[in-house]
N, C-alpha and C positions, 0 to 999 in steps of 0.2 A: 504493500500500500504506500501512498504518496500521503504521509502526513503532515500537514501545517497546525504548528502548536503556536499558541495564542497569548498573551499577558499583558500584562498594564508594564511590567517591572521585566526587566533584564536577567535572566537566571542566572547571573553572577552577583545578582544584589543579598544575595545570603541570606533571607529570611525563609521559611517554612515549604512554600509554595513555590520558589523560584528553586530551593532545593528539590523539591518535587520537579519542578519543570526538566531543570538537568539530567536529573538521573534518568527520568520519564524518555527523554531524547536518545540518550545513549543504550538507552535499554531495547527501544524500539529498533534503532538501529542493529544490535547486535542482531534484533529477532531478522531480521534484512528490510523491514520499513528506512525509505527514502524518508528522513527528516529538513524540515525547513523550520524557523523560528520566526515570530513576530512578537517582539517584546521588547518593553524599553522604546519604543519608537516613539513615543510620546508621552508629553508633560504639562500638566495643566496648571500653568502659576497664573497668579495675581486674578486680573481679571477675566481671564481664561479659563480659572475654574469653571464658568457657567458651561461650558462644553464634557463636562465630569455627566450632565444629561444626556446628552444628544450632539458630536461630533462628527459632523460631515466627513470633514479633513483624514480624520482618522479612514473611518470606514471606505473614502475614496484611495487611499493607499494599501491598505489592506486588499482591495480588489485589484488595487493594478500589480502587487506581489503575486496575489492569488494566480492572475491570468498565466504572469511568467511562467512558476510552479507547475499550476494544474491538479492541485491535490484532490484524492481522494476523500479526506478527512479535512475537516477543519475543527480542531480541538482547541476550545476555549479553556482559560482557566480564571484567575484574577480579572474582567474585563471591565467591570462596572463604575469605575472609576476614572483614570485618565481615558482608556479610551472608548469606552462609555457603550452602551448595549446596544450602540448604532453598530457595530462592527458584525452583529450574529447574522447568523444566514447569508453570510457573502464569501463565496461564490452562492446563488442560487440552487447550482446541481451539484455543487460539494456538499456533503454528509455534513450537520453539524449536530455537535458532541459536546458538552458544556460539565468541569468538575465545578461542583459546588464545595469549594474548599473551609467556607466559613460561612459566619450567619448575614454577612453585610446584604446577599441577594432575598436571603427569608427575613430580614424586618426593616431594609432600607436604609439603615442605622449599623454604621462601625460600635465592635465592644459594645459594655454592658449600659452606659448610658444612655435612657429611654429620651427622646425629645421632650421638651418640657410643652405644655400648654400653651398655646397664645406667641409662642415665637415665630418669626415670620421664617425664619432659618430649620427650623422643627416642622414646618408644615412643606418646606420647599422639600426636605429631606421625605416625607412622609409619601409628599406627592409623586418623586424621583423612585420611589422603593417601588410604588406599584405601575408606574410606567415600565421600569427594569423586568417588574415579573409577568407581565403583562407581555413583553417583547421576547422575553426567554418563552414562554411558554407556546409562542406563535412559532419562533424562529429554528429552537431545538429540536433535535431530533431523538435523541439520549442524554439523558443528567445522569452523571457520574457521584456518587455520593462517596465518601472516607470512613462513615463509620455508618452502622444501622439507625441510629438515631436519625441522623442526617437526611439518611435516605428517607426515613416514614414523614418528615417534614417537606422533603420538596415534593413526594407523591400527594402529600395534602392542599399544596399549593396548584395541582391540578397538571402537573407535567406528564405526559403521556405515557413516556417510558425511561423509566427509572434505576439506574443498575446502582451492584453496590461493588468495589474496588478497594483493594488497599491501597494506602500510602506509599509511596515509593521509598525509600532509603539505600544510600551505598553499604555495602559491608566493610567494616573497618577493617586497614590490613591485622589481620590474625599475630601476627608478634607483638603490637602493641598491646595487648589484653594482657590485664593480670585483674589477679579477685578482688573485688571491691573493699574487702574487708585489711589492703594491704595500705589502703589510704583513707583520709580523714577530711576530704575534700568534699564542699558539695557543689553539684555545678546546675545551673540554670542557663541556658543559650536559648535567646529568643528574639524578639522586637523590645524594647523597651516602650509599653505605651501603656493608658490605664489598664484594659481587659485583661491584659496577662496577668496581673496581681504581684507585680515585683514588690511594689512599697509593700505588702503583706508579707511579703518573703523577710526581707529587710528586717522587717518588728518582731517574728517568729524567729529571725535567728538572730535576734538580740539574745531573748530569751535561753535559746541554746546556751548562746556562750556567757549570761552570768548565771545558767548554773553549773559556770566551770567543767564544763566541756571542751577540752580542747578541738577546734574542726575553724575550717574557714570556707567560706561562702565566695565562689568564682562566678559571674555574674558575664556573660556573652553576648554581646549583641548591640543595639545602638535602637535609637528612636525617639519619640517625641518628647518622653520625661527623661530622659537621659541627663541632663543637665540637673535637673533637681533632686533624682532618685543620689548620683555621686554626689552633690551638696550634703544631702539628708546622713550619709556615709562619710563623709571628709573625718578624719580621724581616726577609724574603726579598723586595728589593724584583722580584724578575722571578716574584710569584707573586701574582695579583690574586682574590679571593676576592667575585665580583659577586652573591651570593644570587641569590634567586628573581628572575628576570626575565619582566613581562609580554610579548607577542607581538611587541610592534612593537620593543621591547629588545632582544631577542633574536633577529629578524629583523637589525636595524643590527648586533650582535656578529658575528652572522655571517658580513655582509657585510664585514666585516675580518676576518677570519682568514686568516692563511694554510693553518692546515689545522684539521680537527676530530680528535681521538680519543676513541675510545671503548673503554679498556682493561679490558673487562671480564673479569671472569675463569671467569663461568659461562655456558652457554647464553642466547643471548636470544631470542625469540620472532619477532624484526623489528624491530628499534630503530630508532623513529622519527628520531630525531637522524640515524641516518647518511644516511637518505631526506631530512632536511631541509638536510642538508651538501651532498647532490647538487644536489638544486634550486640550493641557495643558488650552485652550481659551486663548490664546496670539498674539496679531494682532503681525503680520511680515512685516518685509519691507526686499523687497530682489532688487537682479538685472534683469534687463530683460534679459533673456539668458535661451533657453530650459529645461525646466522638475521645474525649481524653478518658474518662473515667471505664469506658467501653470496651476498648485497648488493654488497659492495666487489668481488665478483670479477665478477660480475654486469654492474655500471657501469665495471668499468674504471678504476676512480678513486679508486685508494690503494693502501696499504700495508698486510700482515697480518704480525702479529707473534705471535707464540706464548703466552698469557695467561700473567703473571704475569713476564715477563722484562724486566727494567728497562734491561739493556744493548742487547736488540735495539729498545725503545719508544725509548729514548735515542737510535740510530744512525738509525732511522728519521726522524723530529724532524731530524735534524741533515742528512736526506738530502734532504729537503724545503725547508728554511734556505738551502741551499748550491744549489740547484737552481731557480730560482725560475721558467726555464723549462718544467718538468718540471711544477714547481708548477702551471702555468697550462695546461698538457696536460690535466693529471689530473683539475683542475675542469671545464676544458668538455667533455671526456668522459662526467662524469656527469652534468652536467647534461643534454647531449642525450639518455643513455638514461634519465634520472630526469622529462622532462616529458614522453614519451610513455607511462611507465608508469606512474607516480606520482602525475602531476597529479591533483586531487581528480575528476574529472570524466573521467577513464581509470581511475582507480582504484576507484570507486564501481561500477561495471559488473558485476566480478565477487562485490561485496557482494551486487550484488541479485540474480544470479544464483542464488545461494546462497540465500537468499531464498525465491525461486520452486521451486527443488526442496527447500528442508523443508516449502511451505506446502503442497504434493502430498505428500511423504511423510506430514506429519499427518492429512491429508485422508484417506489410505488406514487410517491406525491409528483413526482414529474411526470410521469407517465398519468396519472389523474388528470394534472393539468394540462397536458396535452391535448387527451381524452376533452375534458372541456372546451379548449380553445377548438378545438378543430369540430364542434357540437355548434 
């Protein structure tokens, strides 16, 4: 197949989804899919923004790619933001395919901040959520879902056909692995923004360490509180603040931790991190809250804690410390059921699956409309 894969962001921009996007490329390829990329090709600053709705520009570039290509597939991922849900269904007789990797396409709204009432910014948002779903569910042909949760929410939003997929993740080189219980690290890699619940992390492992627990908190990634979250930290030598890490960075982080969290506090769609903890054999402790909690119960291989509770993130953390056999349990637990379902190359199977029954469903709506027009 000739697949064109889709995004707002560049799959070298290191967060969740463009990690997905990466490994997603390479994987298809090994399988012998011709890959193309469209991502990062656009940015919506300043006044600009107002095209984050409805982007001509985008969607006419995308079609003159598309022509060159010829693809089979046009698999969307991240789109609903810079380059905005003008872009779905083009080509016309290319197959389109849409992962829903998070909640911003089911409530219109980034993270767990609801709009407030009476703001004119809150109703623009509200009104953009249901154009978005509104367009996906004309233009798609397969939603792509990360976690079961996920999927029973975009089937309820009325999308026709619905599949469910794992996260992609690379497998860490194998000599970097040693037992979690050899180190006293805890590592969090993510975005830095509210919904993830880093300030939550933060206050829970205060707690940790005054009650005299030796462990330090590695903290990965970069984003909108970034600035305030290292403020709220300035002083705290058991709180390491490693920015953006490339692959092999953050493969080695990995490989030392004793555990991952991911304390987020709103829906996630499949959080690649907790699928990269597994591989890595890193027990996780996340929040309870769709597509992450799903995962961990899944693998066998952590701890769930109720979003936004700092005493139970705290007890957890310290139940892990204090256990280091437990600790070493809980990682090769997931790892055995993270490289028979995870692996890019068990994972990629049901991508293409997907695939193959939108490029038969487009097959039959062109052929319909044919039928029509020539009626």
């Amino acid at each position: 197949m000739r697949v064109l894969l889709v995004n707002d962001r560049s799959a070298a921009a290191g967060s969740g989804v463009e990690v997905h996007l990466g490994v997603l490329a390479a994987a298809l390829e090994d399988a012998g899919d011709v890959v193309e990329l469209f991502a990062g090709e656009v940015a919506h600053r300043g006044p600009r923004g107002v095209l984050d709705i409805w982007d001509p520009w985008a969607r006419r570039d995308l079609r003159r790619m598309a022509a060159h290509f010829q693809p089979d597939v046009v698999h969307h991922h991240n789109v609903v933001r810079e380059l905005s849900v003008s872009v779905l269904g083009v080509p016309a007789e290319a197959a389109c395919v849409m992962s829903v990797h998070d909640v911003r396409l089911l409530t219109g709204a980034e993270g767990v901040r609801p709009p407030l009432a009476g703001r004119p910014l809150a109703a623009v948002k509200r009104a953009k959520g249901l154009l978005d779903r509104a367009v996906a569910r004309r233009a798609v042909d397969v939603a792509v879902a990360h976690s079961h949760a996920i999927a029973e929410q975009v089937r309820a939003l009325g999308f026709a056909d619905v599949r469910e997929a794992p996260p992609l993740a690379s497998l860490p080189p194998a000599g970097l692995l040693r037992p979690p219980s050899s180190t006293r690290e805890i590592l969090y890699a993510g975005r830095l923004s509210p919904e993830k619940g880093v300030s939550v992390l933060l206050d829970a492992f205060a707690r940790v360490s005054a009650s005299g627990r030796r462990a330090r908190l590695v903290i990965a990634g970069d984003g909108p509180d970034g600035d305030e979250l290292r403020a709220r930290a300035a002083g705290r030598a058991d709180v390491e603040f490693a920015g953006m890490l490339g692959r092999e960075e953050l493969d080695a982080r990995m490989a030392r931790a004793r555990a991952v969290v991911a304390p987020s506090l709103g829906a996630e769609g499949g959080p690649v991190v907790v699928v990269e903890a597994a591989l890595a054999g890193r027990p996780t402790i996340v929040s309870d809250v769709p597509g992450a909690a799903e995962l961990v119960v899944r693998h066998g291989n952590g701890i769930v804690v109720l979003p936004g509770d700092t005493v139970a993130l705290a007890d957890a953390i310290v139940q892990l410390l204090d256990d280091p056999a437990r600790a070493d349990r809980l990682g090769a637990a997931g790892r055995d059921a993270a490289v028979t379902r995870y692996s890019p190359a068990a994972a990629v199977a049901a991508v293409r699956a997907a695939y193959e029954d939108a490029i038969e469903r487009r097959r039959r709506r062109m052929h319909a409309r044919g039928v029509t027009a020539s009626g």
